[in-house]
Backbone as JSON, one array per atom type, in Angstrom:
{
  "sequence": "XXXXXXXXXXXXXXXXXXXXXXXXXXXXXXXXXXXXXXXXXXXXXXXXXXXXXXXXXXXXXXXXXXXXXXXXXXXXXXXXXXXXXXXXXXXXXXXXXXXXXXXXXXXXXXXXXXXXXXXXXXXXXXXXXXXXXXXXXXXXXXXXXXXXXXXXXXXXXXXXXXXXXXXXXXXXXXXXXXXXXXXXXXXXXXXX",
  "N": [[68.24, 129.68, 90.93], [67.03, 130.16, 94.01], [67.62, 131.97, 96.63], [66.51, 130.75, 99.84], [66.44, 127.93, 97.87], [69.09, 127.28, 97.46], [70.2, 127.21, 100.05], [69.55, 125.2, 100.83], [69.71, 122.73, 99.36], [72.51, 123.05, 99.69], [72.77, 122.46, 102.56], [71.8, 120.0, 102.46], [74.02, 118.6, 100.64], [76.03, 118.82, 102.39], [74.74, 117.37, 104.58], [74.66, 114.96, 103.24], [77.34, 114.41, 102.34], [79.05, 114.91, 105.15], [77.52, 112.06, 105.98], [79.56, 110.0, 104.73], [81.06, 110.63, 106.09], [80.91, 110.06, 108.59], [79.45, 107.98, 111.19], [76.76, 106.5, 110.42], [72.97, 106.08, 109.23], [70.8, 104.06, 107.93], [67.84, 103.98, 105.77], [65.27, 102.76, 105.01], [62.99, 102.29, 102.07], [59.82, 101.21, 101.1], [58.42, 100.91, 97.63], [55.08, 101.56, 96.13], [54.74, 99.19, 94.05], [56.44, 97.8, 95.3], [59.2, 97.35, 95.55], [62.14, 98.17, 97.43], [64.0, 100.21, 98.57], [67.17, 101.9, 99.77], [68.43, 104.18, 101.51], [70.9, 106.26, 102.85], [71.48, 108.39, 105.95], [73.41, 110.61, 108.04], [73.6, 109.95, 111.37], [75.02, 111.51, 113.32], [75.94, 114.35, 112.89], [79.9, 115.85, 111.91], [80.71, 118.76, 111.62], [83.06, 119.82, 111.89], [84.82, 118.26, 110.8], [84.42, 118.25, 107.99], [85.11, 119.47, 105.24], [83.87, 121.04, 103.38], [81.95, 122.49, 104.81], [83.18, 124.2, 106.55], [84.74, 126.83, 108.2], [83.57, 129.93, 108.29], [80.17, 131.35, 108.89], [78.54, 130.28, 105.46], [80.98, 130.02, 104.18], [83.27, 128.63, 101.48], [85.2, 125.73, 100.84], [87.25, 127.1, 99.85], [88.28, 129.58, 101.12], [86.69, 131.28, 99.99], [83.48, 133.51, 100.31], [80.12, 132.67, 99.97], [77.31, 133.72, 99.46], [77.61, 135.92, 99.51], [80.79, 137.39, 98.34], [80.62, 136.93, 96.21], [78.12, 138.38, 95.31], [78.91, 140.99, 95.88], [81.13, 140.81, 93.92], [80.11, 140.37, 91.97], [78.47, 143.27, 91.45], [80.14, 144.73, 91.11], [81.68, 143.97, 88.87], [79.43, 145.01, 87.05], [79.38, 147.41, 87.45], [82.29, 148.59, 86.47], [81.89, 147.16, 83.54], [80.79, 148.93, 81.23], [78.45, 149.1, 81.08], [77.77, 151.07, 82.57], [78.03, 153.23, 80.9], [75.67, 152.65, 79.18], [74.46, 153.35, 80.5], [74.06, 156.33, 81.67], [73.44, 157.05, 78.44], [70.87, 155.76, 77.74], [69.81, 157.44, 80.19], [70.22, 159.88, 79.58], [68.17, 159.64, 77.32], [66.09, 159.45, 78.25], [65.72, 161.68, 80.1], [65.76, 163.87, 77.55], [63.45, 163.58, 76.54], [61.62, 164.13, 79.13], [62.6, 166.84, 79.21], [61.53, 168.08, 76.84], [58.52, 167.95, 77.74], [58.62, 169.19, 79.73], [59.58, 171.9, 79.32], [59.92, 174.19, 80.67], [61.56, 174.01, 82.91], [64.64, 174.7, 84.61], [68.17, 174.41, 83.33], [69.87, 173.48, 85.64], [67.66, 171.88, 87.29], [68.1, 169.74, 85.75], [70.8, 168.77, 85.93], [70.82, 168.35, 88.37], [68.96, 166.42, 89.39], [70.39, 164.39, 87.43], [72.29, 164.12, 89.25], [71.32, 162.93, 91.98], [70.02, 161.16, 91.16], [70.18, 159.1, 89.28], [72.75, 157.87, 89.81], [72.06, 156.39, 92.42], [69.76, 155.22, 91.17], [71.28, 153.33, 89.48], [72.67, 151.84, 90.93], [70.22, 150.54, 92.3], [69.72, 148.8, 89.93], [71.75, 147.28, 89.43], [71.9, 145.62, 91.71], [69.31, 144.32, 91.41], [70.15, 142.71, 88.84], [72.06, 141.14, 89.62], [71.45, 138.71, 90.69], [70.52, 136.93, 88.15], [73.49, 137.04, 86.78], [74.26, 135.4, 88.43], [73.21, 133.03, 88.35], [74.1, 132.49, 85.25], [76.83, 132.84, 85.42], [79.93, 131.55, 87.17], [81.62, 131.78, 90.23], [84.25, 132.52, 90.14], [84.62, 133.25, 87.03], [83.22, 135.54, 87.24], [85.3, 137.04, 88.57], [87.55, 136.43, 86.62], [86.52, 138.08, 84.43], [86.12, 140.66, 85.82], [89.2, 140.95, 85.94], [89.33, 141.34, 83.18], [88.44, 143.44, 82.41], [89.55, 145.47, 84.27], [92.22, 145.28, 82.88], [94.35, 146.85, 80.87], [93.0, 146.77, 77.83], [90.94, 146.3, 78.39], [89.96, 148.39, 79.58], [90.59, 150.34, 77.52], [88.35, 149.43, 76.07], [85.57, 149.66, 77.49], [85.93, 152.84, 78.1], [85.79, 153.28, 75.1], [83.41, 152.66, 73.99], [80.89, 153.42, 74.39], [81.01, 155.18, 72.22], [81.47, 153.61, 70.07], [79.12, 152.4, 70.03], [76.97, 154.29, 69.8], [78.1, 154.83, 67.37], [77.85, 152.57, 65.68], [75.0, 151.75, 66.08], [74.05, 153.93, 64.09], [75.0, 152.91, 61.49], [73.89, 150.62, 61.73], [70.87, 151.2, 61.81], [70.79, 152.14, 59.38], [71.63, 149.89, 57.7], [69.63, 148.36, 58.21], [67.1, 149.36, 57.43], [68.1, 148.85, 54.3], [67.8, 146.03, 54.42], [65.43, 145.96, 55.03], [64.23, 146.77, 52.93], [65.0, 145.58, 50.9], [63.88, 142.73, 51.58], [61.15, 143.55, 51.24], [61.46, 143.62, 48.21], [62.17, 141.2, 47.66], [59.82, 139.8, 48.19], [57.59, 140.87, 46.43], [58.68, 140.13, 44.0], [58.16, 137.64, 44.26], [55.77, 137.29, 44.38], [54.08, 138.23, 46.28]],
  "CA": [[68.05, 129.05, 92.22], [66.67, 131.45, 95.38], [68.47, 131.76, 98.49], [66.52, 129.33, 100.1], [66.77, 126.72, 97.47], [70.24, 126.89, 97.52], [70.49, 127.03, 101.26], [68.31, 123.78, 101.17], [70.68, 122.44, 98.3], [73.79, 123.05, 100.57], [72.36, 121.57, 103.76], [71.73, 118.63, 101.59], [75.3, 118.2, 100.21], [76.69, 118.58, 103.43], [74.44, 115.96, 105.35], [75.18, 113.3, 102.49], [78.84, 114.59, 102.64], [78.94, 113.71, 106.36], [77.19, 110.73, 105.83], [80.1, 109.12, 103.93], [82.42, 110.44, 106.81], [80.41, 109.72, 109.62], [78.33, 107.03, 111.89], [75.66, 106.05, 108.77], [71.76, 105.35, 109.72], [70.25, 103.62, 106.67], [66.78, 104.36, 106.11], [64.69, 101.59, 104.06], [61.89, 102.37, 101.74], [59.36, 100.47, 99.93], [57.96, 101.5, 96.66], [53.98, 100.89, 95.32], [55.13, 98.09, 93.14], [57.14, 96.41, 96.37], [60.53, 97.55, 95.58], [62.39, 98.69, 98.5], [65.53, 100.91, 98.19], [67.9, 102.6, 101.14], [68.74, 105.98, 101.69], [71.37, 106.65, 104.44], [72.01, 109.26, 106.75], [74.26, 110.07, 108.83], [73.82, 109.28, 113.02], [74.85, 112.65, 113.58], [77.32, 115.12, 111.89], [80.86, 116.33, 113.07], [81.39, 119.84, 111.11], [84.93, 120.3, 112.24], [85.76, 116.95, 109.42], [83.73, 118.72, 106.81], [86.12, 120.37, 104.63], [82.79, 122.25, 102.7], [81.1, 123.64, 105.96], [84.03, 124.86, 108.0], [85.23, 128.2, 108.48], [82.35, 130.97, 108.93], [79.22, 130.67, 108.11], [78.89, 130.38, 104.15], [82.25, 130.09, 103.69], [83.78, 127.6, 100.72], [86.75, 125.27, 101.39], [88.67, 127.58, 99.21], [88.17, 130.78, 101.47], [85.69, 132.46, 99.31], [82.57, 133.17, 100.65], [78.8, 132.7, 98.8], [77.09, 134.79, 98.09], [78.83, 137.55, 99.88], [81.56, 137.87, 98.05], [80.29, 136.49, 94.5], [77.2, 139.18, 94.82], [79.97, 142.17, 95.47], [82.24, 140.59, 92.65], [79.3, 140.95, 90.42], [78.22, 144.45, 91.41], [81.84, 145.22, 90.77], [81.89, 143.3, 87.17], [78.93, 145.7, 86.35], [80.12, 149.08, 87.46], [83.21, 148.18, 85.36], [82.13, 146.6, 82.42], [80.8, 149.54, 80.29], [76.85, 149.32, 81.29], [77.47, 152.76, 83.19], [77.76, 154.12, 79.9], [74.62, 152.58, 78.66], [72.67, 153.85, 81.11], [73.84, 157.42, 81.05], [73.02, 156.8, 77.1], [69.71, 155.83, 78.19], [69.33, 158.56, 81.01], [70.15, 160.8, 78.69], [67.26, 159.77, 76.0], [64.9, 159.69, 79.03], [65.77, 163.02, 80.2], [65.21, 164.39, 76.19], [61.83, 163.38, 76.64], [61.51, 165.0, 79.64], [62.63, 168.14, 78.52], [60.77, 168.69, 75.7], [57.46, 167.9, 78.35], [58.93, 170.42, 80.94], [60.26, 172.81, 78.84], [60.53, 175.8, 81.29], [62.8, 173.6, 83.75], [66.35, 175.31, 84.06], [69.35, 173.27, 83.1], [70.15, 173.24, 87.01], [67.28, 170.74, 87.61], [68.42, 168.5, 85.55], [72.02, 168.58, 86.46], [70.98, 167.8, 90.11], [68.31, 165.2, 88.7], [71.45, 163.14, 87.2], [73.82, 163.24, 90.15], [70.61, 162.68, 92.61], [68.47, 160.17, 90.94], [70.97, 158.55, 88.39], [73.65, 156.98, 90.93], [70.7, 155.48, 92.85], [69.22, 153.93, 90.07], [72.18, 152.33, 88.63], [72.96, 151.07, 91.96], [69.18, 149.73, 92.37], [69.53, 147.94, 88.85], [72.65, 146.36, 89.87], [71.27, 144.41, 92.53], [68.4, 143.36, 90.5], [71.11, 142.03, 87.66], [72.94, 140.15, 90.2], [71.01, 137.03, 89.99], [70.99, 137.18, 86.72], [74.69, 136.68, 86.16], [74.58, 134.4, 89.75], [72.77, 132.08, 87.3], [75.14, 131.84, 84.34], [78.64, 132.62, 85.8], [80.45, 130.8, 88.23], [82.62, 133.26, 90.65], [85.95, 132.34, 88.94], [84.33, 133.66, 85.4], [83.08, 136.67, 87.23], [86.85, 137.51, 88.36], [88.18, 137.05, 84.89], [85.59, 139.23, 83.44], [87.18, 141.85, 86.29], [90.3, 141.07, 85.81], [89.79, 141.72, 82.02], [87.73, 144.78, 82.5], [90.56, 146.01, 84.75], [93.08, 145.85, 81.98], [94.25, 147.92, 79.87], [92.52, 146.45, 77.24], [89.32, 145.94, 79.1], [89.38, 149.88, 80.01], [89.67, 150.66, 76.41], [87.07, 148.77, 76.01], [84.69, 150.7, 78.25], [85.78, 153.79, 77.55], [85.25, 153.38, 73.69], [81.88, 151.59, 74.33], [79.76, 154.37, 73.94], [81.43, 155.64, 70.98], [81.11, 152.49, 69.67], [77.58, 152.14, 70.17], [76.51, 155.45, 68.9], [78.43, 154.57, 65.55], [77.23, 151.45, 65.27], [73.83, 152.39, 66.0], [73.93, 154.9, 62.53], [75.29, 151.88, 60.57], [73.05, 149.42, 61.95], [69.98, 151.68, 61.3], [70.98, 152.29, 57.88], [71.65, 148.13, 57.32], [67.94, 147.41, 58.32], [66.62, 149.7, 56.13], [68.14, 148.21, 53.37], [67.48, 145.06, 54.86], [63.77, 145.62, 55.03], [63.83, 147.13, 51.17], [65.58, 143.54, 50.36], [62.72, 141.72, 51.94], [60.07, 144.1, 50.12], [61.69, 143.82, 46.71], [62.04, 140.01, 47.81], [58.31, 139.59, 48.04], [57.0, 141.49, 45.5], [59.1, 139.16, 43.33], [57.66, 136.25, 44.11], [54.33, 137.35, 44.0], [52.94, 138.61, 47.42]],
  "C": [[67.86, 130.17, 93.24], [67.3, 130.72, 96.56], [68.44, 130.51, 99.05], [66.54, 127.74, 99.49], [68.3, 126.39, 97.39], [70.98, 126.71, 98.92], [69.9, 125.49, 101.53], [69.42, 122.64, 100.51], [72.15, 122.45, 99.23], [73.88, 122.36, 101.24], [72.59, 120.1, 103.29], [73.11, 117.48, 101.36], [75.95, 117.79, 101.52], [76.5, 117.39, 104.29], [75.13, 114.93, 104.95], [76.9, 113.15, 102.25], [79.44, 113.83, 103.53], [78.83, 112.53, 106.81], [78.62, 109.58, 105.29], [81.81, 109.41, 104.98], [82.27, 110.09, 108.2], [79.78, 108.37, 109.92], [77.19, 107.34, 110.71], [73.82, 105.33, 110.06], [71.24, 105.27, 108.06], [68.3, 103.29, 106.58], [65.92, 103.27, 104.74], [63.06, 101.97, 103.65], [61.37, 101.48, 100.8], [58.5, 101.16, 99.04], [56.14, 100.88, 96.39], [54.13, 99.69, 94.81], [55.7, 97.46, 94.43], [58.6, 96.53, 96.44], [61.41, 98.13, 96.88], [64.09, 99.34, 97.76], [66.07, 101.43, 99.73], [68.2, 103.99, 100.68], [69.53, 105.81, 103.29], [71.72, 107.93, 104.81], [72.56, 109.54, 107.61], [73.34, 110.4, 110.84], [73.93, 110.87, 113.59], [76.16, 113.24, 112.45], [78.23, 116.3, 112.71], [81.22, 117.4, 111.84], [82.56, 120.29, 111.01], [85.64, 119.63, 110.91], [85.4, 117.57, 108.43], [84.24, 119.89, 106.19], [84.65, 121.57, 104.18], [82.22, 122.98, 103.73], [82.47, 124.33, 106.66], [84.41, 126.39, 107.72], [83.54, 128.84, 108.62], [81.0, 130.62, 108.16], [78.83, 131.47, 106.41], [80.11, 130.79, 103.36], [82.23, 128.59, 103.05], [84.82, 127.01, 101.2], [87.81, 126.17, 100.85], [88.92, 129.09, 99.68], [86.86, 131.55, 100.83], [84.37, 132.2, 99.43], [81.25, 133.7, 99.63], [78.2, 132.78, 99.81], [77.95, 135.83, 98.18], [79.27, 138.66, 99.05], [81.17, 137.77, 96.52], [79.48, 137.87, 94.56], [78.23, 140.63, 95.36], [80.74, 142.13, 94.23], [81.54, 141.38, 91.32], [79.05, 141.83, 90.51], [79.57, 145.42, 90.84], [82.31, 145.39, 89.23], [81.17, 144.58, 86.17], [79.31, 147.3, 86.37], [81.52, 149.33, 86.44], [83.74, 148.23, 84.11], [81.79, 147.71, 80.87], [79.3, 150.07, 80.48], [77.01, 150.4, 82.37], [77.12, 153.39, 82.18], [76.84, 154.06, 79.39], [73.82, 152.95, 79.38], [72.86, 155.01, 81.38], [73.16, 157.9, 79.82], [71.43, 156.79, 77.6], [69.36, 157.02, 79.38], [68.86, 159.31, 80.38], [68.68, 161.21, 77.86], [66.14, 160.04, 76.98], [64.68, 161.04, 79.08], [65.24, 163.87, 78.9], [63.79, 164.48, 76.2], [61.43, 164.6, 77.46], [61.3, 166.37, 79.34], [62.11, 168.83, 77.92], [58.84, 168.77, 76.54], [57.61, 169.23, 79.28], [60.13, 171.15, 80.1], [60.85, 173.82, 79.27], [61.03, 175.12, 82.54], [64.03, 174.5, 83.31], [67.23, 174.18, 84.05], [69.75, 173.03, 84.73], [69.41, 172.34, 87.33], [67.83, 169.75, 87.08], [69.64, 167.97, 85.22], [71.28, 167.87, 87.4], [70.22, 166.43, 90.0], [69.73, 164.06, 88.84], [72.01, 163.15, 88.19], [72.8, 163.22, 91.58], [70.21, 161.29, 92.17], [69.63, 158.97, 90.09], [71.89, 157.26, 89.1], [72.98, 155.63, 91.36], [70.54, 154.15, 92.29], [69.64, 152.68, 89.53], [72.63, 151.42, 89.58], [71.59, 149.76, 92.41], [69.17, 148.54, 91.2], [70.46, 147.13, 88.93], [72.2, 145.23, 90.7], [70.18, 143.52, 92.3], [68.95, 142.71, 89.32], [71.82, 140.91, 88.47], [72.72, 138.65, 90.11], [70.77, 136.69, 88.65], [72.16, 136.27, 86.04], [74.75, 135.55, 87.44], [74.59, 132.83, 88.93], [73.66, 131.59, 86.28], [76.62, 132.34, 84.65], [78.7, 132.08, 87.04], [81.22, 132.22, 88.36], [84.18, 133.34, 90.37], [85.45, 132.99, 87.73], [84.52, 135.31, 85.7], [84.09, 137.01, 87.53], [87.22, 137.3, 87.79], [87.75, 137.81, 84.4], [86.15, 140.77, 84.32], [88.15, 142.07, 85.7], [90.65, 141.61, 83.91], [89.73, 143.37, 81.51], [88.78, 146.24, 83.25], [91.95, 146.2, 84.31], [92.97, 146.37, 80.98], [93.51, 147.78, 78.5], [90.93, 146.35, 77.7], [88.97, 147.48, 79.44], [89.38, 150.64, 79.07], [88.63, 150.58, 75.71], [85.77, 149.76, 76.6], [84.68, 152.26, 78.1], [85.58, 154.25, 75.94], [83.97, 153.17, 73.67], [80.88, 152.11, 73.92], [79.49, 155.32, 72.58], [80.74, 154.84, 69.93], [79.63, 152.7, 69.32], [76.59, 152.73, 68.86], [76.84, 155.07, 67.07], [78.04, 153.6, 64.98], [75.78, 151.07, 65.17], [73.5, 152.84, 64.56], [74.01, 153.68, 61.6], [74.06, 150.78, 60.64], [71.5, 149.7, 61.52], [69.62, 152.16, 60.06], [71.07, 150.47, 57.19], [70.06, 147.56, 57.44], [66.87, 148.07, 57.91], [66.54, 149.38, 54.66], [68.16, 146.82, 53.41], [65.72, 145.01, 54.73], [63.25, 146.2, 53.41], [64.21, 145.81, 50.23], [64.07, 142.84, 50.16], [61.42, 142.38, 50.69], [60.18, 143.8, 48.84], [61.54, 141.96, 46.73], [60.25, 139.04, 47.29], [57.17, 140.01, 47.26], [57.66, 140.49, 44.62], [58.56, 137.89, 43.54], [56.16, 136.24, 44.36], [53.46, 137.8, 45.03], [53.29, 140.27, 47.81]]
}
């Protein structure tokens, strides 16, 4: 959903909210066929009664404000969760490349490279992830996924992560080798 469809989507709720606490105007349509249906709205609308609009603007009844605070939560979730380490991991392999193209660079560029360009980046890719997770978590999920990430269990987690990876990587690239010698021996057996 984009901004404005969910700003549109809000408005919405709120009118027909109102409507059911307010002065009602009932609006009568007829259909092709002859059918007529109602639609009401309200007369006007008193914000003060409206538990969902009140406090500041895009604030929830329950204090917590959208997007605001949801699209910090989630920038938060990701700095956190372990995807720093994958994208050093990936820096890294970029940089390799590099290297081997610009060979007579000194190791000093590409120190300053990573703690110039790197930060940035990860900060730019964050904000393009945000809708993303806006989409499939609710902002209660994304503070458990903190709150898990922020214990001790959740920070072994992250700091193994990359370990992990790497080792599982070797294994996994060795499994789909003999995974794709399966299939070969598979198909030669049955005749193709």
């Amino acid at each position: 959903m984009t901004r404005f469809s969910f700003i549109i989507a809000f408005l919405s709720a709120a009118i027909f909210y109102a409507a059911a606490q307010n002065n009602e105007t009932t609006m009568m349509t007829v259909t092709p066929d002859g059918e007529s249906s109602g639609r009401t709205f309200p007369d006007r609308i008193d914000f003060s009664k409206n538990p969902v609009v009140t406090g500041s603007a895009g604030s929830l009844e329950n204090g917590e404000n959208y997007p605001e605070n949801l699209d910090k939560d989630i920038e938060t979730f990701l700095n956190i969760n372990g995807s720093v380490t994958a994208y050093d991991m990936a820096f890294d392999q970029i940089i390799s490349h590099f290297r081997q193209i610009r060979s007579g660079a000194p190791e000093s560029l590409w120190t300053d490279m990573r703690s110039q360009i790197l930060a940035n980046e990860v900060q730019s890719l964050n904000k393009l992830l945000v809708p993303i997770y806006k989409r499939h978590f609710s902002h209660a999920e994304i503070k458990a996924l903190i709150a898990f990430y922020q214990s001790p269990a959740g920070e072994k987690f992250t700091g193994t992560i990359g370990l992990i990876t790497r080792e599982a990587s070797e294994i996994s690239q060795e499994w789909a080798i003999g995974l794709g010698q399966k299939i070969v021996e598979y198909l030669e057996q049955a005749g193709y």
